[in-house]
ZATORDREN-613663 format. One line per 5 residues: for each residue x, y, z of C-alpha. Coordinates in pm, 1 decimal. Example, Ala and Ser with C-alpha at 12.3 -4.5 7.8 and 13.67 -1.06 7.14 Angstrom:
BEGIN
1230.0:-450.0:780.0 ~ 1367.0:-106.0:714.0
This chain:
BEGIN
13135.5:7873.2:10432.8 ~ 13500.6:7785.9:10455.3 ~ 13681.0:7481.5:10314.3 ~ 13562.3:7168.4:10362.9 ~ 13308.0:7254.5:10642.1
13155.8:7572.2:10439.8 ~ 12939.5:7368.2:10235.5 ~ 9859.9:8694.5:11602.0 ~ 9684.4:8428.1:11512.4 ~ 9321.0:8539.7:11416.1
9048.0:8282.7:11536.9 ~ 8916.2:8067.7:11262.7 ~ 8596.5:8055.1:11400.9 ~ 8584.1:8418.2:11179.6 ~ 8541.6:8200.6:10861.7
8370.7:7862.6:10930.7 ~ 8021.9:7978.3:10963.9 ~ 8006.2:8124.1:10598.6 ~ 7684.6:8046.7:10467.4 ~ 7635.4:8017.2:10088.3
7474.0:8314.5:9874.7 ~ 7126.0:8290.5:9833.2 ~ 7024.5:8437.2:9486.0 ~ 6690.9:8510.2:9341.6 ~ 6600.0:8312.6:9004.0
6842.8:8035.5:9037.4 ~ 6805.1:7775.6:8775.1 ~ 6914.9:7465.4:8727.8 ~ 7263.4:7422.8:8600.7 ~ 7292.5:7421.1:8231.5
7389.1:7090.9:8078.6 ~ 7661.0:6862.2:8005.0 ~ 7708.3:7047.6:7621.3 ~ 7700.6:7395.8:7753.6 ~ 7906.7:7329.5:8119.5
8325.3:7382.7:8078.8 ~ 8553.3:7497.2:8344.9 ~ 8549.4:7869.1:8260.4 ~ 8871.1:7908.1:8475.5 ~ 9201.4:7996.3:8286.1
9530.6:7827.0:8394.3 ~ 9341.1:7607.1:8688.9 ~ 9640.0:7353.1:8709.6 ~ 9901.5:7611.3:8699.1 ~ 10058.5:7456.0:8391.9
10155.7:7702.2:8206.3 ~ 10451.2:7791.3:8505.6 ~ 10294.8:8164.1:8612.6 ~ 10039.4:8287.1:8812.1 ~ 9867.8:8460.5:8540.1
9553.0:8521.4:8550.2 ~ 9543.5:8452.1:8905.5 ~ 9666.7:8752.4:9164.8 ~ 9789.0:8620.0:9497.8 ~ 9783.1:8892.7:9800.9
10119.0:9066.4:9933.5 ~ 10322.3:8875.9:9641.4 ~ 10296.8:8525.2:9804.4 ~ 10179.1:8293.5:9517.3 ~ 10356.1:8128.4:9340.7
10409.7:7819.9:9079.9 ~ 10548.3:7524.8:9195.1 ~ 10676.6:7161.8:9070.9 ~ 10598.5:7003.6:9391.9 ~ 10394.4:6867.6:9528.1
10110.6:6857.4:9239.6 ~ 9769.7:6700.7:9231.9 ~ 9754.3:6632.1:8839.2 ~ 9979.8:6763.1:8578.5 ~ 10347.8:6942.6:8633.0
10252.1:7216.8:8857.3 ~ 10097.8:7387.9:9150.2 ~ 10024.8:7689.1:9313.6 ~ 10190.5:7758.5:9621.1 ~ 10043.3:7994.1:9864.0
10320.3:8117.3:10120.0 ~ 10051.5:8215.2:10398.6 ~ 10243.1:8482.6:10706.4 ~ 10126.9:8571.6:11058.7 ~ 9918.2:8872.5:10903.9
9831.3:8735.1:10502.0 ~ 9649.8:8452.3:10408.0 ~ 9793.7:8457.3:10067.5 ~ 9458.1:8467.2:9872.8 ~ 9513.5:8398.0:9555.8
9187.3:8505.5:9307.5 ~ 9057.2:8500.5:8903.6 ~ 8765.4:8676.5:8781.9 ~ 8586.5:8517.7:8546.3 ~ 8310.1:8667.0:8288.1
7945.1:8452.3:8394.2 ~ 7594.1:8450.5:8320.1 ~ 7320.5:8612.2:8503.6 ~ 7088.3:8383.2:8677.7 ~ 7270.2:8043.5:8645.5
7436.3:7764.5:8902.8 ~ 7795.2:7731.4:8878.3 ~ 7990.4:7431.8:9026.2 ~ 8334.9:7529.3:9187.3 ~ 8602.1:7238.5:9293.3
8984.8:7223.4:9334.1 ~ 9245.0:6997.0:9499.5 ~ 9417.4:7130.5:9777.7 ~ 9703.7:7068.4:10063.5 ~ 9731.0:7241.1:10374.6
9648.2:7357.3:10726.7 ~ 9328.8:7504.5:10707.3 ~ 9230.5:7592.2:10309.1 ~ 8999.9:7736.8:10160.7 ~ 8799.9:7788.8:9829.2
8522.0:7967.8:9759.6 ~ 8379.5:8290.4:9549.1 ~ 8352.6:8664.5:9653.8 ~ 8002.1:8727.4:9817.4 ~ 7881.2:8391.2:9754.8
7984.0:8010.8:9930.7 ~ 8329.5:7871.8:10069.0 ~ 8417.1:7561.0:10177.0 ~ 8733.0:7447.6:10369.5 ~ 8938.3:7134.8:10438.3
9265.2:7113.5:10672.8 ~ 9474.8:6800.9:10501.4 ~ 9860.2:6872.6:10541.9 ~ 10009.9:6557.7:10423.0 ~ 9833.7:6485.2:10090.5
9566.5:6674.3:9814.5 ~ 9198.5:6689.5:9907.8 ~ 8900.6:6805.8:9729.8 ~ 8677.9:7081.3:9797.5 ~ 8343.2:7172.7:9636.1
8090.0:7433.9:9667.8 ~ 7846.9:7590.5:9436.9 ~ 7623.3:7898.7:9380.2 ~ 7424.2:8106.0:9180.0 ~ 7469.6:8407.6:8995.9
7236.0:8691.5:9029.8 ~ 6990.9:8862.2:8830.6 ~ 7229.8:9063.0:8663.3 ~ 7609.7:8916.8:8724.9 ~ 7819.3:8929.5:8466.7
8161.1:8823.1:8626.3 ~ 8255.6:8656.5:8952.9 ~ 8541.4:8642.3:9145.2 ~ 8695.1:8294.0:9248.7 ~ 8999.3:8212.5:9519.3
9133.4:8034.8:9735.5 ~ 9364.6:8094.4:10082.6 ~ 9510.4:7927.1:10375.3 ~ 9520.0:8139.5:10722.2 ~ 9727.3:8334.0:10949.3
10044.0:8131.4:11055.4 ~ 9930.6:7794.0:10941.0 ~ 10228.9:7728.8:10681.3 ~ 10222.0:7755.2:10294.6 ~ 9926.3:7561.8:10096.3
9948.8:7412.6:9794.5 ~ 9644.8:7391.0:9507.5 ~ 9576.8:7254.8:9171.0 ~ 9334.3:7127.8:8921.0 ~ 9056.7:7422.4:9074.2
8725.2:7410.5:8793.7 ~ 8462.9:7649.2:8800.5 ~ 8225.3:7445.3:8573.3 ~ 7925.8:7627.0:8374.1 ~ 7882.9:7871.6:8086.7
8171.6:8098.1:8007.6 ~ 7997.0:8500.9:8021.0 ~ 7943.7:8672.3:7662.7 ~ 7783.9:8503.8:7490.7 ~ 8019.5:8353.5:7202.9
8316.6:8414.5:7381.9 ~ 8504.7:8784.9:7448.2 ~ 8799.9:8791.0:7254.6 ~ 8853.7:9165.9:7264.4 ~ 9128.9:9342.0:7531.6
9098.2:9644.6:7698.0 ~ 9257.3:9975.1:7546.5 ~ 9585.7:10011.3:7811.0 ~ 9584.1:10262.6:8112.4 ~ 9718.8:10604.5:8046.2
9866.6:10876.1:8265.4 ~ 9994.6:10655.1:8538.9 ~ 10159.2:10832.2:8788.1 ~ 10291.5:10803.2:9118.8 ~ 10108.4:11006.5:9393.5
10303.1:10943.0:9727.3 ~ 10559.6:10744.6:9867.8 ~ 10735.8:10623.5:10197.7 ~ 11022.2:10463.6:10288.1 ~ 10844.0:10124.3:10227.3
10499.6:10219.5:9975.7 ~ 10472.4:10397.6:9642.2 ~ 10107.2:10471.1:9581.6 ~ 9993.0:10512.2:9191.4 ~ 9693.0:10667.0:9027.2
9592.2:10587.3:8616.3 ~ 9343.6:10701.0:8370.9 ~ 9061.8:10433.4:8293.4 ~ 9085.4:10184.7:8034.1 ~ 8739.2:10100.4:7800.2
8633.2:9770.1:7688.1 ~ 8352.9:9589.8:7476.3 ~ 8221.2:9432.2:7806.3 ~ 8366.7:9575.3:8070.0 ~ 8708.7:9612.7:8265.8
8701.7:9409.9:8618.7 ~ 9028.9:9440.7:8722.3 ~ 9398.9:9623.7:8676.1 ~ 9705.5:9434.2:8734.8 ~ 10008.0:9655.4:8924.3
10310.2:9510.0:8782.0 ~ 10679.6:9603.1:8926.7 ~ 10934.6:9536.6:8636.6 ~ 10753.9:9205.8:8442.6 ~ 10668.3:9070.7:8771.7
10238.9:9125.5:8859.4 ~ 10246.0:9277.1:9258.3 ~ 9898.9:9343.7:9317.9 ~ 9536.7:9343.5:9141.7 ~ 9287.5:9621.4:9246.8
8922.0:9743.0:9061.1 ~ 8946.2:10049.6:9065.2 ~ 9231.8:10294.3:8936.1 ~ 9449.5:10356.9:9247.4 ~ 9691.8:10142.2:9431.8
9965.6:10149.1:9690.7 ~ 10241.0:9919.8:9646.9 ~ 10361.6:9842.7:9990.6 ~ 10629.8:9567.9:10128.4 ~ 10881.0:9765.6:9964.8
11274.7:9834.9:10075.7 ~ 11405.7:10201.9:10163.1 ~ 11610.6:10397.4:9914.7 ~ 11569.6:10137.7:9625.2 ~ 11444.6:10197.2:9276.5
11116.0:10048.2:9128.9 ~ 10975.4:10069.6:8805.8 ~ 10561.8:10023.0:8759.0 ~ 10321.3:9961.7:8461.3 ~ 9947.4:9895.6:8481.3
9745.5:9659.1:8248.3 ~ 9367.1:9656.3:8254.2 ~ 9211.1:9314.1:8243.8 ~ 8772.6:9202.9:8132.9 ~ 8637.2:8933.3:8337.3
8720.1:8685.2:8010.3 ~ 9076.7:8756.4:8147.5 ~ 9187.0:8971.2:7789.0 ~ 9496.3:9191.4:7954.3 ~ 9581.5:9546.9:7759.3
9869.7:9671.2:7661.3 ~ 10073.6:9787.4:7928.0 ~ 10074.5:10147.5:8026.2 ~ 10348.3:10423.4:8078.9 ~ 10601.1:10267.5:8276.0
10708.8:10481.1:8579.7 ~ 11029.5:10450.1:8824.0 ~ 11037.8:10601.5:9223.1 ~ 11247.5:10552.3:9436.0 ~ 11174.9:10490.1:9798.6
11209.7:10726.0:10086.2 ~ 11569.8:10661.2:10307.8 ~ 11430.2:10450.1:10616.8 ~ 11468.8:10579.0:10934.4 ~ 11441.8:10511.7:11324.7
11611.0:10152.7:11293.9 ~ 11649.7:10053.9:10925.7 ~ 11466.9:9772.0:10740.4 ~ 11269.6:9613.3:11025.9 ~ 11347.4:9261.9:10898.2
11480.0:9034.1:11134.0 ~ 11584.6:8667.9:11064.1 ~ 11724.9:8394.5:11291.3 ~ 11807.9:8146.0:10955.5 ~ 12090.1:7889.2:11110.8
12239.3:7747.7:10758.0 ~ 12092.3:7393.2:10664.2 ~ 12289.4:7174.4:10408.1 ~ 12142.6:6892.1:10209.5 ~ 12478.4:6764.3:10053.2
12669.1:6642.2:10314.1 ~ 12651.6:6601.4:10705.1 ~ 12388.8:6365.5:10761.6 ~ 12094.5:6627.4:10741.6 ~ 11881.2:6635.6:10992.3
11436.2:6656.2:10939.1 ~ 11390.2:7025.1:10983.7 ~ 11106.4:6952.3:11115.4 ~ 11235.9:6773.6:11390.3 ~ 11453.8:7085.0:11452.6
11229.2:7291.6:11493.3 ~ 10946.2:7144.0:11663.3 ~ 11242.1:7101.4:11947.3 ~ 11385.5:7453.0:11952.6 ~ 11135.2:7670.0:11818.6
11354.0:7818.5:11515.4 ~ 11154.1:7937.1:11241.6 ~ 11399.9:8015.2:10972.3 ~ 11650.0:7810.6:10774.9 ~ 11950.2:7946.0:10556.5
11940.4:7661.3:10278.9 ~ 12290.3:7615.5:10117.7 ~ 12400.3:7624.3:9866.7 ~ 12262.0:7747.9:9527.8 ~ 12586.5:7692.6:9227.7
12579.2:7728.6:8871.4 ~ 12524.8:7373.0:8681.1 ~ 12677.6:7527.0:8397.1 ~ 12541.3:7827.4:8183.2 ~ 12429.8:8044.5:8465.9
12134.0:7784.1:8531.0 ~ 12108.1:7729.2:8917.4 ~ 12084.4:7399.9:9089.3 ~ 12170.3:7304.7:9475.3 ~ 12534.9:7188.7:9489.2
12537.3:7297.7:9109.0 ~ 12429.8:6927.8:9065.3 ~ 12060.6:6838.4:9225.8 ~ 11787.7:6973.4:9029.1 ~ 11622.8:7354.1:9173.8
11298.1:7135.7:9227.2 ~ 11139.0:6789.2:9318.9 ~ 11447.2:6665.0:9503.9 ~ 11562.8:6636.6:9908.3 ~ 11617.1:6994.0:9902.9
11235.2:7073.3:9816.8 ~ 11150.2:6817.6:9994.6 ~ 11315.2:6967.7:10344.9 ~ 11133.4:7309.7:10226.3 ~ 10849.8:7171.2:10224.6
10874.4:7034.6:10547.2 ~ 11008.0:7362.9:10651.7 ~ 10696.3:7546.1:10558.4 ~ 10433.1:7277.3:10646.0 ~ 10566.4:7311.9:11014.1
10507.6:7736.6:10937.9 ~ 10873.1:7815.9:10906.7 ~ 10997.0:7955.6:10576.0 ~ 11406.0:7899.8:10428.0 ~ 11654.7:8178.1:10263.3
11847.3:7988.7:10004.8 ~ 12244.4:8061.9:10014.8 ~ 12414.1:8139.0:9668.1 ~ 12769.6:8098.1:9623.7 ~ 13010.5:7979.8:9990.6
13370.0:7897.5:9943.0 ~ 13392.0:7641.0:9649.3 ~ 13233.2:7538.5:9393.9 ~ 13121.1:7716.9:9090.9 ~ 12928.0:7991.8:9137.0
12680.2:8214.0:8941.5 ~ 12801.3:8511.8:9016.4 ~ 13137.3:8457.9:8856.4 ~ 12986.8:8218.6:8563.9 ~ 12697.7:8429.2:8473.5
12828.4:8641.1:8180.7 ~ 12613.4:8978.9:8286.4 ~ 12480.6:9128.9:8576.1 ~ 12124.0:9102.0:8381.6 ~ 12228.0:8695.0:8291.0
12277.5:8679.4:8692.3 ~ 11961.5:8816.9:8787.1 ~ 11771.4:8560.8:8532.9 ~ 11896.0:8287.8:8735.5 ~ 11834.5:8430.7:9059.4
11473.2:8513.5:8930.5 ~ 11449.2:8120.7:8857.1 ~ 11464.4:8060.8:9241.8 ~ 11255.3:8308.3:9366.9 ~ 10983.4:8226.6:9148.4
11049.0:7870.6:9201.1 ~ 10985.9:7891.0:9563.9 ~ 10776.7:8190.9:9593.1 ~ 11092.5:8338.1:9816.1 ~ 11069.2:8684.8:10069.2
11503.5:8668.3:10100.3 ~ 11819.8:8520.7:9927.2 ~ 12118.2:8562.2:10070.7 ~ 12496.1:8604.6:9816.7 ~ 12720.9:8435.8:9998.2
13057.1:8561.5:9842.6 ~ 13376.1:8471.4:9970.6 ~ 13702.4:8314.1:9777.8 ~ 13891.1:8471.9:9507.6 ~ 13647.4:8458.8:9239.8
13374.8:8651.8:9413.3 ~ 13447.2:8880.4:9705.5 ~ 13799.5:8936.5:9602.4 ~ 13746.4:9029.8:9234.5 ~ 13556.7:9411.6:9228.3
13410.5:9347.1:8907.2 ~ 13199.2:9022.8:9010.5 ~ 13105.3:9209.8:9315.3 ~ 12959.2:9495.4:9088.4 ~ 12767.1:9260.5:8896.6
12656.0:9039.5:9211.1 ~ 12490.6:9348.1:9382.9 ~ 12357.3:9487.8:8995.0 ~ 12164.1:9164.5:8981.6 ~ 12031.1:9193.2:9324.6
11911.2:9548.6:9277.6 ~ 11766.7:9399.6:8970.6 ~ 11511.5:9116.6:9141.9 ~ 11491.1:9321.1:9453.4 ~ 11343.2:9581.2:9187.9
11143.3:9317.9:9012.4 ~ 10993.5:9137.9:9321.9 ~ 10858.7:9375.2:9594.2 ~ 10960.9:9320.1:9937.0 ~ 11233.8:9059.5:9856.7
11511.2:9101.1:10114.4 ~ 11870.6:9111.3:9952.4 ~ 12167.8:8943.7:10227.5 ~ 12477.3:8974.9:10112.0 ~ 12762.1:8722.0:10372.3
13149.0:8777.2:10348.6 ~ 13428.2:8724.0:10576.3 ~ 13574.6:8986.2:10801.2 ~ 13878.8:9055.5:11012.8 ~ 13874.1:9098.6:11375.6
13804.7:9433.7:11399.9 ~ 13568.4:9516.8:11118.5 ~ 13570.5:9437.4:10715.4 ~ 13879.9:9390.7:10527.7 ~ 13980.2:9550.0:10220.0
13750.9:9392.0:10000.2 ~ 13466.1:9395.5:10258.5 ~ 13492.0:9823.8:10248.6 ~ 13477.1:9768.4:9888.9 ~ 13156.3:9574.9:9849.8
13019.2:9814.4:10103.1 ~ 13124.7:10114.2:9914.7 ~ 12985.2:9963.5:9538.2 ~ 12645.2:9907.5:9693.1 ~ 12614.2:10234.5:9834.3
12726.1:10355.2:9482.5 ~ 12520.2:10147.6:9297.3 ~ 12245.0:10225.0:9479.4 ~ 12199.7:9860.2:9568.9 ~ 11926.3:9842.5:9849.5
12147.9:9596.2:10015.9 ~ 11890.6:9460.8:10315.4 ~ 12136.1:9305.1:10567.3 ~ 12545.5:9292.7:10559.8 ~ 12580.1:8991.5:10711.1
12965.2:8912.4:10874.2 ~ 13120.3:8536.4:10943.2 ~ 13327.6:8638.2:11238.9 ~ 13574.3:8303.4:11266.9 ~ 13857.6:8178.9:11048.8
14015.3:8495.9:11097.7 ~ 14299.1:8394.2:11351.4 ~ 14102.5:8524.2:11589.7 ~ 14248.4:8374.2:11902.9 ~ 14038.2:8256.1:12203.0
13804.2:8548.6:12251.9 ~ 13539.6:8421.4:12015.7 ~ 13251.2:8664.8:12173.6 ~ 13507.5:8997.7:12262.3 ~ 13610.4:8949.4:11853.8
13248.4:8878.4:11690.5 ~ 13132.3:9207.7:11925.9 ~ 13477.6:9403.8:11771.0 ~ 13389.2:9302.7:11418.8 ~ 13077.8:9370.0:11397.8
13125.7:9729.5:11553.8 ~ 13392.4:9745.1:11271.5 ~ 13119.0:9660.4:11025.3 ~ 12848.8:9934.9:11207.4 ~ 13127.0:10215.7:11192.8
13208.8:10142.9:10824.8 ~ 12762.8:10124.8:10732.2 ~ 12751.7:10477.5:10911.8 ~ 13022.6:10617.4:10700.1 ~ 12924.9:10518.8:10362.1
12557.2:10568.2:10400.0 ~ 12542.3:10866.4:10641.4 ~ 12329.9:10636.1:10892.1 ~ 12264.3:10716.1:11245.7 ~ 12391.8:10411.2:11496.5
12042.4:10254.7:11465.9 ~ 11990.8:10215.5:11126.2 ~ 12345.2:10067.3:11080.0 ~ 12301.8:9792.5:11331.8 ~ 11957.7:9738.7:11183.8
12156.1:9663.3:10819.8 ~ 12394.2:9396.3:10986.9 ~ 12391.6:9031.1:11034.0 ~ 12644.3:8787.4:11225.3 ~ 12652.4:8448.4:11103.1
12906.8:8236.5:11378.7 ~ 12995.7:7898.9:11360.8 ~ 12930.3:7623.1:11620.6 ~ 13189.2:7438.9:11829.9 ~ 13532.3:7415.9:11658.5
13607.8:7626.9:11348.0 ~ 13826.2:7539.9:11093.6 ~ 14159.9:7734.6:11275.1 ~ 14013.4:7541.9:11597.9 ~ 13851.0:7884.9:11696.4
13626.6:7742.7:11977.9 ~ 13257.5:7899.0:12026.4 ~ 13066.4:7720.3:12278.1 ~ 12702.0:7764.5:12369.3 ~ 12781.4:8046.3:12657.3
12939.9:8231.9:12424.9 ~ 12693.2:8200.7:12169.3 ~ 12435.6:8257.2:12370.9 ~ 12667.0:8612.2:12491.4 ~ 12659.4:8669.7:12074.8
12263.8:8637.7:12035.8 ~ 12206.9:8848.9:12352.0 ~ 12435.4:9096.6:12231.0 ~ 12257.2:9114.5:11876.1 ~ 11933.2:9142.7:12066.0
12059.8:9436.4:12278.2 ~ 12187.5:9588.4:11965.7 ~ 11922.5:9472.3:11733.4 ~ 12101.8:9384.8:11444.3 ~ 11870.3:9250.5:11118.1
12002.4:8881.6:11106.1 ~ 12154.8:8596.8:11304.0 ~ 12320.1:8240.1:11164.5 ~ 12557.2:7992.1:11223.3 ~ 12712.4:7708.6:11001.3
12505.3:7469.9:11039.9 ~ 12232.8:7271.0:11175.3 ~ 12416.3:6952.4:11055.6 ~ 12695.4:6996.5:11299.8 ~ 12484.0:7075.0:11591.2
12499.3:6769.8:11752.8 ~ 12766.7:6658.3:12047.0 ~ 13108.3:6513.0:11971.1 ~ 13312.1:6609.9:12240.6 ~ 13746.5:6560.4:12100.0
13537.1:6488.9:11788.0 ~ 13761.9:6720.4:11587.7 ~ 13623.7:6953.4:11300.2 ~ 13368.8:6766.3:11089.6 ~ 13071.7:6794.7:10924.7
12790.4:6601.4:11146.2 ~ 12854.7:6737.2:11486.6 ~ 13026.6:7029.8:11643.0 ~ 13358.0:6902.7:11769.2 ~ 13252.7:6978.6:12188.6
13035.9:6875.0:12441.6 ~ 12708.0:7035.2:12408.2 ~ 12314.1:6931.6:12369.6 ~ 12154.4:6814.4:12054.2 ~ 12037.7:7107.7:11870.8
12173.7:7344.3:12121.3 ~ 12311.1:7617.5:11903.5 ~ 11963.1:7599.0:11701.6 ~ 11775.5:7656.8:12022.2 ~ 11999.6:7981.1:12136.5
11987.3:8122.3:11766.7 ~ 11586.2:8086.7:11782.3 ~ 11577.4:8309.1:12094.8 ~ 11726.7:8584.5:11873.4 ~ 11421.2:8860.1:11785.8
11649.7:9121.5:11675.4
């Protein structure tokens, strides 16, 4: 932002009657000299996932909160995933096996395919869970995991043991021979489906891991997949690795790159009402105070700089993780909202001019989405440095087709300033690289103020962002649908910098307008100044009018797109 101011729920009833696995032959558990947690990586320490596989691509490793050590997983449950994150694990026929884990959370749960679960809803602080079964007559592996449910905010776990004898005997060292042939055998605007030729082991294979560029998207036994969540018209690149249950991975296979299908009838489908949220200055509000009293679900979190070579940090100066930022993230997502962090604004130093490559750029984006486990960023690139010089824009929208590539389903934003009729010179321009570089941009999101606009804050937002719909249907050959379904319009509340003036009417006439028109996205800058301060002037805790406390939030979250 500009100058100094820029800175169906399923019933759970479904689950709690589980009973636990009954198994013929059960003995008693072996003891203390033969028991071991036969889990690998159950405290997350070594900073991935693997051998774990999280559902729809939303695990992920985090540095807060933990139960024991340095890290966590982080399970970033949605209205229709619980995020189920699962190991298989090589076991012995006819034995009792302990499982435990600490976790955090509305509604969690742990348990083993086919056998016992137990669940524990403790949102503020670690609890334990612990079940236990028995293997049957002839079970070699078993499958362990652990999930929140449907809309009940992100979960956290750590420290999870499956205690008994380890499968094999003396231990399988050996890996699976790697899949060959892979292939893709269908595709839509938003899937690629992929077939493989089976990989042998010593034991046994139990699982093969989809990866898309070095990122794993999906786990599956047998030797077909579809990769869904996936953007229209973007390149993807796949490999396959086959995996025993004593978690040896193969070599990777073949490596093969589709493209998706051109969307059509509307665009993306994504639609976010994110009003910006700003840690560094403003007095920042609890977000979830905000939203428990309008109902938003989204935050734009701003902003992400460059702390000096290309590593990212908020402000370029409070560490990525473990500080207020995470902290109001976590908040965000315990109340079931989820955040878009902001790279770049007006000042500051920013990674897209400081990175020295488009691939050094998309390292350090890569360091926040895997830090936070995130579904959209959002390039904010304004100022001299960034929107105004072509060749930082080429490597800004390079890097985002490179994680948007690497991490299916990410949404890519990119926010720049406008004119009052449409984009400006170097607005066409960024348009016209990402349709050349074959970018996948998600949402073109305009901030229609600062632009000597004059009085007419709603008649000018409505002419600019027609501007911006013309110029989409040009460069991409898109019907009027799909355009407006690639824009977003991110305002600002109460008195701009240039004393622009939008008041709630009229931002209430903006959101109803980008309802009727059903544009992708919908912002303002920021929460912090959504508060009254009628001849209050233009500053950063309140809006500079009369108005109601969180008044612009409570409009915005009425916008469904």
């Amino acid at each position: 932002m500009r100058d100094t101011l820029r800175r169906s729920r399923r019933r759970l009833l479904a689950l709690l009657g589980t009973a636990a696995l009954a198994m013929a032959g059960a003995i008693a558990l072996p003891g203390t000299a033969q028991a071991a947690n036969v889990l690998t990586n159950p405290g997350f320490e070594s900073g991935s996932l693997s051998p774990w596989s999280c559902t729809g691509n939303l695990g992920s490793v985090v540095s807060s909160p933990v139960h024991g050590g340095s890290k966590a997983l982080a399970g970033a449950v949605s209205s229709s995933d619980t995020a189920q994150c699962s190991q298989t694990v090589a076991v012995q026929p006819n034995t009792a096996y302990s499982l435990s884990g600490w976790v955090r959370g509305s509604y969690v749960y742990l348990g083993v395919n086919g056998g016992s679960s137990t669940w524990t809803s403790s949102p503020s602080a670690y609890a334990q869970l612990t079940t236990s079964f028995t293997t049957g007559a002839t079970q070699t592996s078993a499958t362990i995991y652990v999930h929140g449910w449907y809309a009940q905010g992100t979960y956290y776990a750590d420290d999870i043991s499956l205690d008994g004898p380890g499968g094999g005997g003396g231990g399988d060292t050996q890996a699976p021979t790697a899949p060959t042939g892979l292939t893709s055998t269908g595709k839509t605007s938003s899937s690629v489906s992929l077939s493989w030729g089976a990989s042998t082991d010593n034991v046994g294979v139990t699982a093969y891991d989809i990866y898309s560029g070095s990122n794993q998207v999906l786990s599956v036994s047998g030797r077909s997949a579809t990769v869904s969540g996936l953007s229209s018209s973007t390149a993807y690149t796949f490999t396959v690795k086959a995996r025993d249950a004593a978690g040896n991975s193969s070599a990777a296979s073949n490596s093969v790159s589709v493209t998706t299908d051109a969307g059509t009838g509307g665009g993306t489908g994504f639609k976010q009402a994110a009003p910006y949220l700003y840690e560094g200055w403003g007095d920042p509000p609890n977000p979830a105070t905000v939203m428990a009293a309008t109902g938003v679900k989204w935050f734009t979190m701003a902003f992400v700089l460059d702390s000096g070579g290309c590593t990212p940090a908020w402000d370029g100066s409070r560490a990525l993780t473990g500080g207020v930022d995470q902290t109001a993230i976590n908040q965000i997502r315990a109340a079931g909202g989820d955040i878009v962090p902001s790279f770049g604004g007006w000042q500051g130093s920013k990674l897209g001019a400081n990175c020295s490559s488009a691939s050094a750029l998309a390292g350090a984006l890569q360091k926040v989405i895997s830090a936070y486990g995130l579904k959209a960023i959002d390039m904010d690139i304004e100022n001299t440095d960034e929107f105004e010089n072509e060749a930082v824009q080429a490597k800004i929208l390079t890097a985002l087709k490179t994680v948007k590539a690497n991490n299916p389903g990410l949404r890519t934003i990119v926010t720049f300033g406008t004119s009052t009729t449409g984009p400006t010179y170097y607005g066409n321009r960024l348009i016209e690289q990402a349709q050349s570089l074959n970018a996948g941009i998600d949402v073109f999101t305009i901030m229609p103020f600062d632009f000597g606009g004059g009085s007419d804050m709603y008649g000018n937002t409505v002419a600019a962002a027609e501007g911006l719909k013309a110029k989409l249907k040009s460069t991409f050959g898109w019907d009027d649908a799909t355009a407006y379904a690639h824009i977003g319009i991110s305002g600002m509340n109460g008195l701009s910098d240039q004393q622009e003036n939008t008041t709630p009417a009229i931002w209430t006439q903006i959101r109803d307008w980008s309802n009727a028109h059903h544009i992708a996205r919908l912002a303002y800058w920021a929460v912090n100044r959504d508060r009254p301060c009628a001849g209050g002037g233009v500053v950063s805790n309140c809006s500079g009018i009369n108005q109601s406390t969180w008044q612009f939030t409570s409009i915005t979250a009425g916008f469904t797109g």
